[in-house]
Structure formats: C-alpha cells, structure tokens
N, C-alpha and C positions, 0 to 999 in steps of 0.2 A: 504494500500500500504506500503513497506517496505521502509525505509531510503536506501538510497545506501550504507552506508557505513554497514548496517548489514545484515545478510545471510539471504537467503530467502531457504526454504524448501519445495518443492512439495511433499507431501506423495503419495507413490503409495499404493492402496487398500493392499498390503501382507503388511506394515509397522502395519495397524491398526491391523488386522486380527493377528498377534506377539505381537503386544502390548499388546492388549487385553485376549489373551490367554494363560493362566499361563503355562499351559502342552505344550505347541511348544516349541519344541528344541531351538528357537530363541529369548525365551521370556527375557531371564535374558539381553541380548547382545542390544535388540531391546531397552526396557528400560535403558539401560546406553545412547544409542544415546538417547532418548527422554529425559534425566534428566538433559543432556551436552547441548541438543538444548536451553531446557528449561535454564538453569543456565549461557549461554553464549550468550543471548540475540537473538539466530535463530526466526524467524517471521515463525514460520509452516503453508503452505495451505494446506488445503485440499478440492479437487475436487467433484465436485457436482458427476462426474465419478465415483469416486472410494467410495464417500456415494452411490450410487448405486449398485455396486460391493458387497461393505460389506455388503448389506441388503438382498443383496440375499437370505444369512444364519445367518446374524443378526441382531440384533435393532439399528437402529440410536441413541436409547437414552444409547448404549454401549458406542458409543465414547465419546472421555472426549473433549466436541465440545469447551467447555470454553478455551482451549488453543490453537485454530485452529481457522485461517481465510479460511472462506468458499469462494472456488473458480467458480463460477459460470461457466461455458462452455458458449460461444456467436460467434457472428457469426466471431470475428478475429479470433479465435479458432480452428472454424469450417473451411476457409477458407484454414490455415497452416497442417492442420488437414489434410483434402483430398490430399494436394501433397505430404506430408507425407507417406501416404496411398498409394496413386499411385505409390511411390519411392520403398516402401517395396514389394509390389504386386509382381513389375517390376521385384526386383531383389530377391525375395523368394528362386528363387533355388541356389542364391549366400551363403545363409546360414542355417543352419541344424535348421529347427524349425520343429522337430516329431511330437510335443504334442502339437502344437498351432496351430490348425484350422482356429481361428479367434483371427486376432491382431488388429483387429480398435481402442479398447481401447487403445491398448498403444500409437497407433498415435495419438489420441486425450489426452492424458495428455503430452504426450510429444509436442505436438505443444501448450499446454495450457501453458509448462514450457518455450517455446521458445519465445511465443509471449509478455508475461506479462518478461518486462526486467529486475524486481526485480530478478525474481526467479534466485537463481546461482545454484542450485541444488534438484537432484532426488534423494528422497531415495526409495529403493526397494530393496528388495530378490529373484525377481522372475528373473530364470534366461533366459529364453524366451526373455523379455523383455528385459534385458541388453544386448540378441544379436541384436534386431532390433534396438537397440539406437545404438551399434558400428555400425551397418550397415547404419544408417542414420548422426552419426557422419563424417565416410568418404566422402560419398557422399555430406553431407547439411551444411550450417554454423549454427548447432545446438548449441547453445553459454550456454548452461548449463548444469554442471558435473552430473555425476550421482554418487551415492552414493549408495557401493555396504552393504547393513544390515548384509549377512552372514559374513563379517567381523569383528575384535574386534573394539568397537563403538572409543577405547581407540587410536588403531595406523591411524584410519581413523580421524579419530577428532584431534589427536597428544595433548589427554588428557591423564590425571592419572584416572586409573579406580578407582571407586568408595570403598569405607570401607561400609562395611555392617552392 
C-alpha cells in the first residue's frame, strides 16, 4: 500500500509494452517517466489486467516486476468495474470509439484505480482509453488523474529531462 503522502501509479498495459520496446516511437519518452517515477519516490502498480494484456505477445518474465507492486483485480474491483461498464455501454455513442470493440478492460483498471485510494494516477498512451476515462470523468467521481505517456515525461512531471 502507498503512504499518502507519495504518488501512486496505475500502469496501463501500452506503458509496459513502451517501456519495454526499444523501437516504439515512445520508448525514449516512456523511460524518462519510469526513471522520474522511479527517482521521485512514485509507488508503481501494476494490474494482474494488464500482466494479462502484455502476455498476450509477451513474457511476464519481460517486465522488470522488481519495481512494481502487483495489483490483484477482486471483487471491490469487480463491483466498480461493472457500473463503470454499464456507464460507458450506456453512453458509447456519446463518444467516437472506431477501433474499440471491446473496452471492459479499461473499466476494470480504471475502477481498480478508483477503488484502491492510494492510486492518484493513470499512466497510459492508449488513446481509446483516455476517451472512456473523460467520459466516465464527467459522469462518475472518478478521483484519479490520468497520465497522458504521449507527452514529454519532463512538462507532465514539471521535471528537467534527463543528460544522456
């Protein structure tokens, strides 16, 4: 569990899947946020979810797990999860999602991030996902930011980028 007083990080699967992968266009940007989390004391989760996700197409023993606390999905979860779920169903046609068929997972880490009160925030690239959290921001008292990776790790964090 995180101290209150330091930041708590929900990883969404595209944070790993950039970190890990030298040739993504995101890779240098995603690394300056994991070296700022790391060197500024952020408590990183990461979701039994989104190990799931990643294994899709790759190995668990990819992630670098020693710096991540593992977030288990349970039934508070699952509970915030479904009306979450129900919310976006509902209002689907209120926002442009072409290429997302199926968004459960994001209602399930985003209620994983709402329920567990450490968590102050989301990091993610995927931009599907950052509509359904605006969408459930308006609507819900979702009480944690999201943290958008396509941006520099340096004016999101309001750090000095790194010397190579």
């Amino acid at each position: 569990m995180c101290a209150m007083n330091v930041k708590c990080v929900l990883l969404d699967t595209s944070f790993c899947i950039r970190l890990l992968n030298e040739n993504d266009p995101l890779h240098a940007n995603v690394v300056g946020f994991y070296r700022s989390f790391l060197d500024n004391g952020f408590r990183l989760k990461l979701s039994t979810i989104s190990i799931a996700e990643y294994c899709v197409r790759g190995k668990l023993d990819e992630i670098p797990l020693r710096n991540f606390e593992i977030m288990p999905f349970n039934v508070d979860h699952a509970v915030k999860a479904g009306e979450f779920a129900n919310i976006t169903f509902a209002n689907k046609g209120a926002i442009d999602l072409p290429n997302r068929l199926i968004i459960p997972n994001d209602n399930k880490l985003f209620a994983q991030a709402h329920t567990e009160i450490e968590v102050t925030h989301f990091a993610t690239s995927d931009i599907e996902c950052m509509k359904v959290y605006s969408l459930l921001k308006a609507i819900t008292d979702v009480d944690f930011e999201v943290m958008n990776i396509r941006e520099p790790f340096s004016s999101v964090l309001g750090v000095l980028p790194f010397d190579n």
